[in-house]
PDB file of N, CA, C and O in Angstrom:
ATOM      1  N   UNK A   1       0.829  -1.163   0.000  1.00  0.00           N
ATOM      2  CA  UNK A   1       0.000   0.000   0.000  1.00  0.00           C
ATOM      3  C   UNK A   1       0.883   1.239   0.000  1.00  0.00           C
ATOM      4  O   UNK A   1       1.970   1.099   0.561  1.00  0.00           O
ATOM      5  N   UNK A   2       0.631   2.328  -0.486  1.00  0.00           N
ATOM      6  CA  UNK A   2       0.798   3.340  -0.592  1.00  0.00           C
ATOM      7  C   UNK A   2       1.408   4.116   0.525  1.00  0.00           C
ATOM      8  O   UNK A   2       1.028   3.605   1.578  1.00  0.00           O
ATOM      9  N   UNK A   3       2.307   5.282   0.778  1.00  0.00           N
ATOM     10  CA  UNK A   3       2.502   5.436   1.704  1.00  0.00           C
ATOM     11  C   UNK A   3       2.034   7.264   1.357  1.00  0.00           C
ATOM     12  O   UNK A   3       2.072   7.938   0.328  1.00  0.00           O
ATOM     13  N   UNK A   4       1.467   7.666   3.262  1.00  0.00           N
ATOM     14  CA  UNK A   4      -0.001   9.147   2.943  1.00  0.00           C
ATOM     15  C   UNK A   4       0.853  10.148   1.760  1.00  0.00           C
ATOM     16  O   UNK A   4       0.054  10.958   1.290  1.00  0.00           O
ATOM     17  N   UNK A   5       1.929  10.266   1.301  1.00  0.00           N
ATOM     18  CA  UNK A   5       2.871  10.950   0.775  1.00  0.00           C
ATOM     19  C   UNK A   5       2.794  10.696  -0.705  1.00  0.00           C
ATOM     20  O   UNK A   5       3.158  11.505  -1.558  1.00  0.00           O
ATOM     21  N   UNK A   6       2.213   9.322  -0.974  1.00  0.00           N
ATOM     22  CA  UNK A   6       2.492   8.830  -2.277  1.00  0.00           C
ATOM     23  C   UNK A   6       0.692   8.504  -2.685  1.00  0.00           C
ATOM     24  O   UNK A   6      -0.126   8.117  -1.851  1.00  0.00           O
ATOM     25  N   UNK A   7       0.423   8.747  -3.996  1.00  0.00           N
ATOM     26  CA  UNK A   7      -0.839   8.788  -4.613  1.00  0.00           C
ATOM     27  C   UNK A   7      -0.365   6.748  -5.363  1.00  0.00           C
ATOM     28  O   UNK A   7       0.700   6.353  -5.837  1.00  0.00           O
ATOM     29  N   UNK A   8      -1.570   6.043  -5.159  1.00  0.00           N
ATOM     30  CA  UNK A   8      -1.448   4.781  -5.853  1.00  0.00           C
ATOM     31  C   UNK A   8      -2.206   4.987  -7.143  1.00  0.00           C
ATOM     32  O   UNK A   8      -3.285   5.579  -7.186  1.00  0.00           O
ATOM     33  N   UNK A   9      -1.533   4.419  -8.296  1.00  0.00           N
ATOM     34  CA  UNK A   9      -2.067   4.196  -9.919  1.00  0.00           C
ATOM     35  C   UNK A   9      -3.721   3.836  -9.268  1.00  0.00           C
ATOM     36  O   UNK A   9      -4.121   3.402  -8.187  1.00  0.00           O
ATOM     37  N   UNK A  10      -4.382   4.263 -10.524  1.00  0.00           N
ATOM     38  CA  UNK A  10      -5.631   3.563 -11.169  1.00  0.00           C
ATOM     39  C   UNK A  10      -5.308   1.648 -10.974  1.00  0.00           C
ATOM     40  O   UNK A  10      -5.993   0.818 -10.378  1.00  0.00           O
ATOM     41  N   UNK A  11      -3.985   1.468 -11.758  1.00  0.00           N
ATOM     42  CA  UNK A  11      -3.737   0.207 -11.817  1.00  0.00           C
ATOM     43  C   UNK A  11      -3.638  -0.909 -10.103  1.00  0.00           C
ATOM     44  O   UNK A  11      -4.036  -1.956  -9.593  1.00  0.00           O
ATOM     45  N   UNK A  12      -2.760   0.372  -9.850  1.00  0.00           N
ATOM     46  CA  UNK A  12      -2.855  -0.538  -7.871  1.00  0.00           C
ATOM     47  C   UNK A  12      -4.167  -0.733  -7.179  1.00  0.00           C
ATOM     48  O   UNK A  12      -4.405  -1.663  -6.409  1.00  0.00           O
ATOM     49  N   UNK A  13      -4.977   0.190  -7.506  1.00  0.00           N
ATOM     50  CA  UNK A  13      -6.172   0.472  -6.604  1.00  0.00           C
ATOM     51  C   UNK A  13      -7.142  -1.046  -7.571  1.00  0.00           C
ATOM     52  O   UNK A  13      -7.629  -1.995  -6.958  1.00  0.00           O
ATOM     53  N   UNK A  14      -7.202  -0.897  -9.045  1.00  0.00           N
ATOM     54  CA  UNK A  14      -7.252  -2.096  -9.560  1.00  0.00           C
ATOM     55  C   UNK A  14      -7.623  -3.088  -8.947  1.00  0.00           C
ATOM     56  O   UNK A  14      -8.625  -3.564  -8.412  1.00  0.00           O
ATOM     57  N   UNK A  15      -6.003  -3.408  -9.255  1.00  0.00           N
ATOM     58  CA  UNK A  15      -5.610  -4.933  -8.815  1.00  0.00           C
ATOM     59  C   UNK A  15      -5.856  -5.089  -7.155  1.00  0.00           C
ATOM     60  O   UNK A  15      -5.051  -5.937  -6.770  1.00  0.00           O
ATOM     61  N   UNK A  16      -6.371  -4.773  -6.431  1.00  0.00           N
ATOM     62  CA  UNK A  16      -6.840  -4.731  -4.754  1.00  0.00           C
ATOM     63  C   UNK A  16      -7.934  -4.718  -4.769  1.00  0.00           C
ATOM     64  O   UNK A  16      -8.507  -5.089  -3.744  1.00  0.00           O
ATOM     65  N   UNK A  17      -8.613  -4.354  -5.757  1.00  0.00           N
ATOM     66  CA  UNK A  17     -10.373  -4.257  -5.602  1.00  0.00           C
ATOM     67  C   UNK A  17     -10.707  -5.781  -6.751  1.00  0.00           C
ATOM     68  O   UNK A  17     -11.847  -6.213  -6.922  1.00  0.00           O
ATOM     69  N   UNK A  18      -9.802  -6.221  -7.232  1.00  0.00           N
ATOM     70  CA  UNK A  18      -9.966  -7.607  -8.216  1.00  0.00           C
ATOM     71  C   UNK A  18      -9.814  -8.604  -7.116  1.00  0.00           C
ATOM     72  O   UNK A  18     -10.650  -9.471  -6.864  1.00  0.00           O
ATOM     73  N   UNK A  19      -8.593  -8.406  -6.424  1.00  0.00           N
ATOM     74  CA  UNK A  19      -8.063  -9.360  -5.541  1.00  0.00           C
ATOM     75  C   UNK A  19      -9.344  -9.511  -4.597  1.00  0.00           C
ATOM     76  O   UNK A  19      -9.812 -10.646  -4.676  1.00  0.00           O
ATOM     77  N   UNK A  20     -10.118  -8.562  -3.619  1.00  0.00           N
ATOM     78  CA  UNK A  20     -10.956  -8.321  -2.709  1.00  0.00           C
ATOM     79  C   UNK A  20     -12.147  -9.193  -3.132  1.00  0.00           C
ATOM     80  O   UNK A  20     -12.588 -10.101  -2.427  1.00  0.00           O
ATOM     81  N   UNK A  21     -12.830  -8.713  -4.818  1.00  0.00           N
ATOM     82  CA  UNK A  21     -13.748  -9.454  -5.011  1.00  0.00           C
ATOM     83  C   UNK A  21     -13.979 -10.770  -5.169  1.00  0.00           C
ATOM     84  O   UNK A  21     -15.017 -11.393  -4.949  1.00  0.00           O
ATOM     85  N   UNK A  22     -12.269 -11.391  -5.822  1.00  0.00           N
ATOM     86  CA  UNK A  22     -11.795 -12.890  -6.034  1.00  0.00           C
ATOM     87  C   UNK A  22     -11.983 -13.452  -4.932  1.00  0.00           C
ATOM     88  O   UNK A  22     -12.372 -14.619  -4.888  1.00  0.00           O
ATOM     89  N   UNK A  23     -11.633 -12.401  -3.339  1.00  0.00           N
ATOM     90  CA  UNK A  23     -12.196 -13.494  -2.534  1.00  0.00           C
ATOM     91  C   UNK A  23     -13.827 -13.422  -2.053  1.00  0.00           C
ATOM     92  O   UNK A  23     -14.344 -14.338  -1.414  1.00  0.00           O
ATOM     93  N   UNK A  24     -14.389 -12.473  -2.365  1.00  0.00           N
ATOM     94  CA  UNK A  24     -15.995 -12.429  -2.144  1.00  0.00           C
ATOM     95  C   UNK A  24     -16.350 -14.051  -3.005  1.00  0.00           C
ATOM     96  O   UNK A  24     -16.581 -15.078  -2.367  1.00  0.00           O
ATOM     97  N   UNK A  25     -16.331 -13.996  -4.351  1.00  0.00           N
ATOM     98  CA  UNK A  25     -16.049 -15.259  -5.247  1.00  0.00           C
ATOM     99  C   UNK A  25     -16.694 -16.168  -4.424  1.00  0.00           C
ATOM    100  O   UNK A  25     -17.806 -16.610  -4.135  1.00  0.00           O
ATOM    101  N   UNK A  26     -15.267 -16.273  -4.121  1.00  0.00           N
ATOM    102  CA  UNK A  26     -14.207 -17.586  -3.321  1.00  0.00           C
ATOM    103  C   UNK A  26     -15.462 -17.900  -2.203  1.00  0.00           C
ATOM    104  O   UNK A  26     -16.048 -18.977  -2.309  1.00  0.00           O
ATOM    105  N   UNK A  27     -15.685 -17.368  -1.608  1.00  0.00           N
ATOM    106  CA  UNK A  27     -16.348 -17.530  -0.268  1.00  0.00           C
ATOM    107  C   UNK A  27     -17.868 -18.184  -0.749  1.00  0.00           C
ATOM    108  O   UNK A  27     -18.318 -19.208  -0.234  1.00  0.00           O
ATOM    109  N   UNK A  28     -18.622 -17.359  -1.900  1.00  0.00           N
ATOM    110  CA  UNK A  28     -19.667 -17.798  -1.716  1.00  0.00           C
ATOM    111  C   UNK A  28     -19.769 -18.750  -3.120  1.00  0.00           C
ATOM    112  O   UNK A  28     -20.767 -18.628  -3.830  1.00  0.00           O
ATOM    113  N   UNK A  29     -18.603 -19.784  -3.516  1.00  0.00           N
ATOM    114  CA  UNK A  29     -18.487 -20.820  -4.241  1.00  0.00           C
ATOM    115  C   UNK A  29     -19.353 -21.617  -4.102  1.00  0.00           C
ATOM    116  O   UNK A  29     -18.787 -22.125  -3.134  1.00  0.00           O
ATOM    117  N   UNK A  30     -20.478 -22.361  -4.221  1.00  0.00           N
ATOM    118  CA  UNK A  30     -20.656 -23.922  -4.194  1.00  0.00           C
ATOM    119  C   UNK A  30     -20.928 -24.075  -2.283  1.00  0.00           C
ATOM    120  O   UNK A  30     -21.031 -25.238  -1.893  1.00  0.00           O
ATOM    121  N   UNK A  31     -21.002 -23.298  -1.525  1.00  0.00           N
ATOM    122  CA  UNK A  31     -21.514 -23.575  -0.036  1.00  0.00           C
ATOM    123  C   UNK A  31     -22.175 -22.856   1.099  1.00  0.00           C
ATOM    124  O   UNK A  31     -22.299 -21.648   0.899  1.00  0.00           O
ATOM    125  N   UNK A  32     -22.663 -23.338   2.326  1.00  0.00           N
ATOM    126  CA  UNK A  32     -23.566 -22.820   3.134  1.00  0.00           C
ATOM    127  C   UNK A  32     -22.344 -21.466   3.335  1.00  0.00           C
ATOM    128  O   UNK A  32     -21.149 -21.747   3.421  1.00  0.00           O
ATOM    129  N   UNK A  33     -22.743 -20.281   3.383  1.00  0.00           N
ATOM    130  CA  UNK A  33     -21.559 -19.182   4.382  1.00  0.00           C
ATOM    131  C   UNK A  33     -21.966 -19.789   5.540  1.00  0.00           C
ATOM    132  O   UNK A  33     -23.011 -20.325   5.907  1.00  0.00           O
ATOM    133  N   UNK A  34     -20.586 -19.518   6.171  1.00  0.00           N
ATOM    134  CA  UNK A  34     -20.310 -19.796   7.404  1.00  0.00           C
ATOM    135  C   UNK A  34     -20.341 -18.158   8.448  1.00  0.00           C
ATOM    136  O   UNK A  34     -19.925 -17.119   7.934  1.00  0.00           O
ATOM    137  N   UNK A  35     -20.872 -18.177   9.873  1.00  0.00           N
ATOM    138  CA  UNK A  35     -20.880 -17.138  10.533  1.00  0.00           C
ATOM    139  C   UNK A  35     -19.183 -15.825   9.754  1.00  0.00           C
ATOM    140  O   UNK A  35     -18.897 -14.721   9.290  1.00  0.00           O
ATOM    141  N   UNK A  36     -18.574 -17.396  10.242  1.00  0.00           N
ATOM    142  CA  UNK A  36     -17.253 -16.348   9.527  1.00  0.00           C
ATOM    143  C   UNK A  36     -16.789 -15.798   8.335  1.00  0.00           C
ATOM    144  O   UNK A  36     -15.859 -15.012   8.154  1.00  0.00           O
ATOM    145  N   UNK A  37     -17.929 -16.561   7.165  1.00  0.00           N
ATOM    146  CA  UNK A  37     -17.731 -16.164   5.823  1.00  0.00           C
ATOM    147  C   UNK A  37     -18.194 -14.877   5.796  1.00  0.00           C
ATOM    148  O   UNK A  37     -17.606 -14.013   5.145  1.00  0.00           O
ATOM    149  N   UNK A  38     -19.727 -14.527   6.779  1.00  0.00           N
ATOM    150  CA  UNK A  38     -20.559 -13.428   6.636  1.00  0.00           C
ATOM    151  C   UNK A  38     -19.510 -12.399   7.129  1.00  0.00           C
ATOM    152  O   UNK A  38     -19.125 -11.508   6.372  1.00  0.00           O
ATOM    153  N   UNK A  39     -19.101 -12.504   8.249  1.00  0.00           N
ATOM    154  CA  UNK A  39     -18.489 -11.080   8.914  1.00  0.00           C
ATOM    155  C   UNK A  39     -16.581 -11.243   8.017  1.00  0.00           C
ATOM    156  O   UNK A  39     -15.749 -10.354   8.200  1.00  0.00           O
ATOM    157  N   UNK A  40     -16.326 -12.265   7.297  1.00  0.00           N
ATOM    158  CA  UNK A  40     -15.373 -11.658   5.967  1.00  0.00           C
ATOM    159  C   UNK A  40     -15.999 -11.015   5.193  1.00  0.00           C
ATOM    160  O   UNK A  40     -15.478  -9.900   5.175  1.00  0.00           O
ATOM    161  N   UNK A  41     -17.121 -11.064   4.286  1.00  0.00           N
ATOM    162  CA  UNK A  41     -18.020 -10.484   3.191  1.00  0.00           C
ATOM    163  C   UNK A  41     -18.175  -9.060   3.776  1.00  0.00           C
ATOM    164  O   UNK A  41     -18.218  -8.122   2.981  1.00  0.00           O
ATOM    165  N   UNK A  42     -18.275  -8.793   5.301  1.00  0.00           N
ATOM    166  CA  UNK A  42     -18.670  -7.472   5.938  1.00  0.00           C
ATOM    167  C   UNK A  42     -17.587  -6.670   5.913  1.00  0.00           C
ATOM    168  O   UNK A  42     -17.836  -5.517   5.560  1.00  0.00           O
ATOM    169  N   UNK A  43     -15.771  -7.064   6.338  1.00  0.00           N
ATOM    170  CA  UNK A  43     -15.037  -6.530   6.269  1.00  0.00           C
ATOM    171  C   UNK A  43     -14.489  -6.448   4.601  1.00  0.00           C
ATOM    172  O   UNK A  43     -13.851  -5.476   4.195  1.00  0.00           O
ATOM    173  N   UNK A  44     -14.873  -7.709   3.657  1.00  0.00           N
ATOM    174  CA  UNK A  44     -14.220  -7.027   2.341  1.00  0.00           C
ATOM    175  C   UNK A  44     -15.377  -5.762   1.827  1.00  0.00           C
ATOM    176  O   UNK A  44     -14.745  -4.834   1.323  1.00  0.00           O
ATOM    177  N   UNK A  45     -16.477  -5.577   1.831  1.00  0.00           N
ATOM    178  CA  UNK A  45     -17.329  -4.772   1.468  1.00  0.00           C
ATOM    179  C   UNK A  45     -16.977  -3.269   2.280  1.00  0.00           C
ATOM    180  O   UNK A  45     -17.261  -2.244   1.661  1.00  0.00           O
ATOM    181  N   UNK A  46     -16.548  -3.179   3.242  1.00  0.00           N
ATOM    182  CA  UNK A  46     -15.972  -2.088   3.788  1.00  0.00           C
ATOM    183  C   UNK A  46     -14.633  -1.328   3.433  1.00  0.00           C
ATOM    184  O   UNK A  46     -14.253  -0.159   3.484  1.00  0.00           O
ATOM    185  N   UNK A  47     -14.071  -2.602   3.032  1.00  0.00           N
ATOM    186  CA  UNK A  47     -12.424  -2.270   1.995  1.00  0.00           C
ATOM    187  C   UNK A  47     -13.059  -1.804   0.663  1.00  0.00           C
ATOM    188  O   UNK A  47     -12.802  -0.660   0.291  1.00  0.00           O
ATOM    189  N   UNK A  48     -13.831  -2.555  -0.055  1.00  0.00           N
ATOM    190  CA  UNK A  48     -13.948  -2.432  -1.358  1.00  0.00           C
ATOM    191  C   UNK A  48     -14.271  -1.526  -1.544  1.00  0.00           C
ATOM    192  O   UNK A  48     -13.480  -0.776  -2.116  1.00  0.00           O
ATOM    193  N   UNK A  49     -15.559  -1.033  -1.207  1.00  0.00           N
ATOM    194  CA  UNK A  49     -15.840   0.641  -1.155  1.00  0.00           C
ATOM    195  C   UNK A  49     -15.420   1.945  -1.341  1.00  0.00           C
ATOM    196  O   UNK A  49     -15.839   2.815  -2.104  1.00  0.00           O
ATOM    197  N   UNK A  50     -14.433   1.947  -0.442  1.00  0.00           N
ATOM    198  CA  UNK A  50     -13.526   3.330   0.021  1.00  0.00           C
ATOM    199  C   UNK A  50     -12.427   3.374  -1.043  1.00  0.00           C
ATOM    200  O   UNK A  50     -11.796   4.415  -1.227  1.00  0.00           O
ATOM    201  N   UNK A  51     -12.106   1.880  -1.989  1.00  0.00           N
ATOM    202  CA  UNK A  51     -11.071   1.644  -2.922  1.00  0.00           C
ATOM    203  C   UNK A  51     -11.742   3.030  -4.062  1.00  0.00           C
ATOM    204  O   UNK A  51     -11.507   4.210  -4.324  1.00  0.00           O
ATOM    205  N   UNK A  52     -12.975   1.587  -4.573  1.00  0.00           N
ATOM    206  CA  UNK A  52     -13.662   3.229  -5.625  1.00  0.00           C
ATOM    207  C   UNK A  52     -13.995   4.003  -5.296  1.00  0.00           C
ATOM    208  O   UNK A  52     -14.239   4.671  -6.300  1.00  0.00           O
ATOM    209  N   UNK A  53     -14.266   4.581  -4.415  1.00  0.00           N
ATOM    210  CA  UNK A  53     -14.309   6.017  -4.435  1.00  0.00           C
ATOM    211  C   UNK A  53     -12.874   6.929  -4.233  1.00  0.00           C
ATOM    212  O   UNK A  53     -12.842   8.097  -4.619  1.00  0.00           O
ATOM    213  N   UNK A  54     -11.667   6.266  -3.576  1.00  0.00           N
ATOM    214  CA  UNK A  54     -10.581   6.904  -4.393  1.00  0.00           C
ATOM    215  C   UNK A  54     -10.338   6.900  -5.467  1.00  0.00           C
ATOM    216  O   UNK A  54      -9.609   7.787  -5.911  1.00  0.00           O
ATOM    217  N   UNK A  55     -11.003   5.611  -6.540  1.00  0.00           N
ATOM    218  CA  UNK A  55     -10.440   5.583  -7.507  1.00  0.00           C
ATOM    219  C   UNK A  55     -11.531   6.636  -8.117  1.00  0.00           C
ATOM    220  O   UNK A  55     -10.879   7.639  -8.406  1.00  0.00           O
ATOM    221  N   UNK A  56     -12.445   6.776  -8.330  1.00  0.00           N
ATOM    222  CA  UNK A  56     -13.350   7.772  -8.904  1.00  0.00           C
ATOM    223  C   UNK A  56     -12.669   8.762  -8.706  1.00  0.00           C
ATOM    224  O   UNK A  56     -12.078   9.131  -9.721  1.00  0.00           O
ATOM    225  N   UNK A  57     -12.457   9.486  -7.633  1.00  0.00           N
ATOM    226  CA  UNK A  57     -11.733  10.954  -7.339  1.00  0.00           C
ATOM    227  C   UNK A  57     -10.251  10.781  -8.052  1.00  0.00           C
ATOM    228  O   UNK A  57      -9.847  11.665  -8.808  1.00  0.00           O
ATOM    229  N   UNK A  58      -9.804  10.115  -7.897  1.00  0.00           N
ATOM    230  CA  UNK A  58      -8.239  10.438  -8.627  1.00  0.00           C
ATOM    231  C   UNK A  58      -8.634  10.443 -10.315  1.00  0.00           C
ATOM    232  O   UNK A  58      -8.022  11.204 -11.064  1.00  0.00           O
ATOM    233  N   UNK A  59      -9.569   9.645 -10.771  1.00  0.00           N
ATOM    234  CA  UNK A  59     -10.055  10.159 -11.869  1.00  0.00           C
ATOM    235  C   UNK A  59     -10.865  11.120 -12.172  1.00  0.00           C
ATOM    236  O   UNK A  59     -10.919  11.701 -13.255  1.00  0.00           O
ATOM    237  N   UNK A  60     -11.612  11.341 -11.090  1.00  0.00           N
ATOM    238  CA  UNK A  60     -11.919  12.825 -11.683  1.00  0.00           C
ATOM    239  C   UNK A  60     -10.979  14.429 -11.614  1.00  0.00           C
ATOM    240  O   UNK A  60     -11.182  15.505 -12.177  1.00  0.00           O
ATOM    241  N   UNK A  61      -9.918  13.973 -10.665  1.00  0.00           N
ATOM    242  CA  UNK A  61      -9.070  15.106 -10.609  1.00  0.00           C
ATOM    243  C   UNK A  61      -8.297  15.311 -11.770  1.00  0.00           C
ATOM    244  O   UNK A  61      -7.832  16.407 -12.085  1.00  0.00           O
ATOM    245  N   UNK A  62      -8.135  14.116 -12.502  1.00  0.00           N
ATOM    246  CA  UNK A  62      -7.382  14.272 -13.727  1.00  0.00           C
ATOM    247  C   UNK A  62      -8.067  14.380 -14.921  1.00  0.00           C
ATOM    248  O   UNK A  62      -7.506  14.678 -15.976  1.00  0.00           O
ATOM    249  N   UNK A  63      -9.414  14.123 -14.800  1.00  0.00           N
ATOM    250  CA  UNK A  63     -10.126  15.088 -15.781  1.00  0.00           C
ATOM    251  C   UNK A  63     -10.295  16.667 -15.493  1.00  0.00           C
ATOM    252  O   UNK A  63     -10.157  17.225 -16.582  1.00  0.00           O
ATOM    253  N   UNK A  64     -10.465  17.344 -14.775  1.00  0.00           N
ATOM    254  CA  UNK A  64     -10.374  18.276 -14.183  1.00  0.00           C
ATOM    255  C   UNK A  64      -9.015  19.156 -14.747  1.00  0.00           C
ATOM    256  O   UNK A  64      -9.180  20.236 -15.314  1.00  0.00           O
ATOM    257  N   UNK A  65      -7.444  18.482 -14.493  1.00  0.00           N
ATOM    258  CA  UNK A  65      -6.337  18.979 -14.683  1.00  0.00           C
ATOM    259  C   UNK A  65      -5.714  19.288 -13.229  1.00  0.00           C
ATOM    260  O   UNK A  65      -4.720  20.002 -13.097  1.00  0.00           O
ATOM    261  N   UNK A  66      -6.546  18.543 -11.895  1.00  0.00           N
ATOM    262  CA  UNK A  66      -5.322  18.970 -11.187  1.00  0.00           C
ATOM    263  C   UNK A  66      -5.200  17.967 -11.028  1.00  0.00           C
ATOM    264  O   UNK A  66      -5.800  17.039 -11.571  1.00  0.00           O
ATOM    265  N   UNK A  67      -3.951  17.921  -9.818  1.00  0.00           N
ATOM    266  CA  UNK A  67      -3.337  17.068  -9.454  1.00  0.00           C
ATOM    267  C   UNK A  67      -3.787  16.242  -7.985  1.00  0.00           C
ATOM    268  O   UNK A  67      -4.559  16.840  -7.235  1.00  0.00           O
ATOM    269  N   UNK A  68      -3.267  14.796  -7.571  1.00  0.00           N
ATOM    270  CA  UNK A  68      -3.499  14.506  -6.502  1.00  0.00           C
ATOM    271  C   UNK A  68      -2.479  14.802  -4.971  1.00  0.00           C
ATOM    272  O   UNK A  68      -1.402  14.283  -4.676  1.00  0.00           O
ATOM    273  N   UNK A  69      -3.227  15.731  -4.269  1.00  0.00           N
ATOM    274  CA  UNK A  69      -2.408  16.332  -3.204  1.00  0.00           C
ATOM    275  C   UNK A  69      -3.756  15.583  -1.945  1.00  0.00           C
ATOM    276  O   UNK A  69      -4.880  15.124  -2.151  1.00  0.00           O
ATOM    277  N   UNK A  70      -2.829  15.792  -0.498  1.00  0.00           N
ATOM    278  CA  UNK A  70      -3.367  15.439   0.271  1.00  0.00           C
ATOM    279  C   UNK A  70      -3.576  16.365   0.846  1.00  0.00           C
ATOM    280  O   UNK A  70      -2.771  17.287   0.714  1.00  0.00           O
ATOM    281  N   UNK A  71      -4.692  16.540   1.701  1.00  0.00           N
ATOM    282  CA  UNK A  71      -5.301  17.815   2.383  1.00  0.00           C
ATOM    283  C   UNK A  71      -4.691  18.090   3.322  1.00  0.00           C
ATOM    284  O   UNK A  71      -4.386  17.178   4.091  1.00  0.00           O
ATOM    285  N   UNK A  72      -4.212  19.693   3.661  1.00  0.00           N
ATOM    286  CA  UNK A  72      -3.824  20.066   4.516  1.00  0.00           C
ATOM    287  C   UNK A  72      -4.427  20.445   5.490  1.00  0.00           C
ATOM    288  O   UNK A  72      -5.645  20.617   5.537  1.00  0.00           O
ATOM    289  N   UNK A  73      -3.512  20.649   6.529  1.00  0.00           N
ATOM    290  CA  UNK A  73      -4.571  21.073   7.866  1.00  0.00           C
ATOM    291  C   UNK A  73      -4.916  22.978   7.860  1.00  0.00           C
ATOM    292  O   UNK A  73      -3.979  23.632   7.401  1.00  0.00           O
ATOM    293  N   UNK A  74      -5.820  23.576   8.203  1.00  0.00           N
ATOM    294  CA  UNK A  74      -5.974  24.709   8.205  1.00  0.00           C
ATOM    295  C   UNK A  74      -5.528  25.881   8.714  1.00  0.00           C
ATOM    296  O   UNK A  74      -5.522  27.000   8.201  1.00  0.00           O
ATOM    297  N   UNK A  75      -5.189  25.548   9.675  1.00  0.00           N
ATOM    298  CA  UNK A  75      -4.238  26.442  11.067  1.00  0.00           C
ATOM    299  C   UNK A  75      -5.054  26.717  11.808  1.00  0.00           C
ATOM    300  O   UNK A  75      -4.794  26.692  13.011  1.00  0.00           O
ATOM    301  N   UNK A  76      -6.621  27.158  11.240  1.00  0.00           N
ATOM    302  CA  UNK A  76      -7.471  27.684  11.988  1.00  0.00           C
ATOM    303  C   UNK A  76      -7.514  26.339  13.224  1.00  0.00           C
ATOM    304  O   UNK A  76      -7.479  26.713  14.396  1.00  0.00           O
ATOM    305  N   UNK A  77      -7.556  25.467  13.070  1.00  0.00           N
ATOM    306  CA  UNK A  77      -7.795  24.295  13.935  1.00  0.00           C
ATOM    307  C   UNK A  77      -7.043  25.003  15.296  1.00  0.00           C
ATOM    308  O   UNK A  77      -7.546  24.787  16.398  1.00  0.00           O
ATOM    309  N   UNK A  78      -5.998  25.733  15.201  1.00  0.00           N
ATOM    310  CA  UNK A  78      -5.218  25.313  16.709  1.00  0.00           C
ATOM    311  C   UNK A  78      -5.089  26.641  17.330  1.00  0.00           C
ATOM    312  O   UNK A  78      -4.125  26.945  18.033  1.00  0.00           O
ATOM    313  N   UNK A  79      -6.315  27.623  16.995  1.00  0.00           N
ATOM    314  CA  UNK A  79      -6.665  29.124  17.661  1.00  0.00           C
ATOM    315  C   UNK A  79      -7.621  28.582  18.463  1.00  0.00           C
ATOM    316  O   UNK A  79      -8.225  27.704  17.847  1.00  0.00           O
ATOM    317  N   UNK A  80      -8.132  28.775  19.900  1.00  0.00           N
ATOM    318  CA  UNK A  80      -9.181  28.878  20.147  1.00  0.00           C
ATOM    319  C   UNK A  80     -10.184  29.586  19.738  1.00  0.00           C
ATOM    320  O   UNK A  80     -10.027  30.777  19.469  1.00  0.00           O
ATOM    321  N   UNK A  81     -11.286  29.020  19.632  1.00  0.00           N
ATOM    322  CA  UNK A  81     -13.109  30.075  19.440  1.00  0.00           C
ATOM    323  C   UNK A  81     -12.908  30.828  20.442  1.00  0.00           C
ATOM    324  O   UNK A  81     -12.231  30.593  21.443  1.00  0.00           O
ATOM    325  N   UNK A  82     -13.756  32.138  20.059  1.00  0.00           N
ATOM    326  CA  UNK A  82     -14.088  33.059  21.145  1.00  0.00           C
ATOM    327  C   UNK A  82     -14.713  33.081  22.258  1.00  0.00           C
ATOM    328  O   UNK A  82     -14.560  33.926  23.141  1.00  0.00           O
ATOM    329  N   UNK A  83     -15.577  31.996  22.279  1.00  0.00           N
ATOM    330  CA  UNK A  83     -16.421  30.962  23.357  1.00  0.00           C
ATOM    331  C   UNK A  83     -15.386  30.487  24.403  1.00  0.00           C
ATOM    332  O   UNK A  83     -15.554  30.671  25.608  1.00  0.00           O
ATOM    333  N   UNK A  84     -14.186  29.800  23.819  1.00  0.00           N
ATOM    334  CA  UNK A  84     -13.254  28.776  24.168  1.00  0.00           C
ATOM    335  C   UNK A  84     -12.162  29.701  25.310  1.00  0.00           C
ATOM    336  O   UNK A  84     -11.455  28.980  26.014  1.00  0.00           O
ATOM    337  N   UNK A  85     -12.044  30.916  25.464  1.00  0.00           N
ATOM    338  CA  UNK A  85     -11.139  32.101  25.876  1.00  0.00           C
ATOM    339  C   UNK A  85     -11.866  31.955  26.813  1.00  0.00           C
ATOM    340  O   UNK A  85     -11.761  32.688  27.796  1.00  0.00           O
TER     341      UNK A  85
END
């Protein structure tokens, strides 16, 4: 995986959301799910998700023309509110 500094290809994000579904597949082959098949199916569906929708956004930023940057923090975060004084 990627490290927060580094943006992953279309192609990485890919091949992790192929791999993820190969095992959704896998699991519900030819048998009863098992308690533990269900709560795997729960955690790959929670991975798989969040994959495309990075991958959507990194493609739409490059239709767009910008680039992929990671969000910075604001500064405002570390003033207190006027409440907060």
């Amino acid at each position: 995986m990627a490290s927060p500094d580094q943006t992953r290809t279309d192609e990485d994000i890919l091949r992790r959301i192929d791999a993820l579904i190969a095992e959704e597949h896998h699991l519900y082959h030819d048998r009863e799910l098992t308690v533990a098949d269900r709560d795997r199916l729960d955690q790959l569906s929670a991975e798989v998700d969040p994959l495309w929708d990075e991958l959507r956004g990194l493609r739409a930023m490059r239709r767009a023309g910008g680039a992929f940057e990671q969000p910075k923090p604001s500064g405002r975060d570390s003033k207190p509110s006027k409440g907060a004084e």
